[in-house]
N, C-alpha and C positions, 0 to 999 in steps of 0.2 A: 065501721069505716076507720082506715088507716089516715092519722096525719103523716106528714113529712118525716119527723123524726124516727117515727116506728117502720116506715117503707125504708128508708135508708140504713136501720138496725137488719130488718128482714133482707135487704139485698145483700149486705155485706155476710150473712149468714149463709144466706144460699148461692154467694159468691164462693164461699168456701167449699160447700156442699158440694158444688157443682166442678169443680176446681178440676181440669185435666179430663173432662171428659168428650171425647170426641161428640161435634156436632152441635154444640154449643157455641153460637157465634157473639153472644153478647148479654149483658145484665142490666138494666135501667130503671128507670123509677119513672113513672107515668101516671097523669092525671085519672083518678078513674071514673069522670065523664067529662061531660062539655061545661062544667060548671066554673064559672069565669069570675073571682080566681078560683082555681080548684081549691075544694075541701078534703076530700078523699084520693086516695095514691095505693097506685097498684104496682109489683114489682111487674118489669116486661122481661122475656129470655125470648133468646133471639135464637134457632134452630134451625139446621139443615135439613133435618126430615125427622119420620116418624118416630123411627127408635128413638132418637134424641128426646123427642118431645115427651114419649112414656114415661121418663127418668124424671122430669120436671116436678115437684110435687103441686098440689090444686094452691097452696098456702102456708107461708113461714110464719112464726109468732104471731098467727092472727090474721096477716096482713095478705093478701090474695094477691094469686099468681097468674098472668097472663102470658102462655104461649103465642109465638108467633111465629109461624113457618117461613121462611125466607128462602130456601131453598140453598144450592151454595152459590159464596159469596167473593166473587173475584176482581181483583185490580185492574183495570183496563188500562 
């Protein structure tokens, strides 16, 4: 289980990682359950499709990675 600290070392990490890569819509830091306050924190990447999502790795320094398809994302 990731705390705060270590989700926000691992996002900034695979913020870099990921840096310029078409398909990638976003980078976050999320609760990893319903646990109120949360204890454990997962990094989220936000993707436009598949290939995108392959590139993603499962987990940066430990701290685990959760893909999420979005599809593309436009301004109305």
């Amino acid at each position: 289980m990731a705390g705060l600290d270590e989700a926000r070392e691992a996002k900034a990490a695979l913020r870099r990682e990921l840096d310029g890569c078409d398909g990638v819509g976003g980078i976050g830091i999320a609760p990893d359950s319903a646990e109120s306050p949360p204890t454990a924190y997962v990094v989220r990447v936000l993707v436009t499709d598949e290939s995108a999502a392959a590139r993603v790795p499962d987990e940066v320094h430990g701290v685990h990675v959760r893909v999420v398809l979005t599809g593309t994302i436009e301004a109305q």
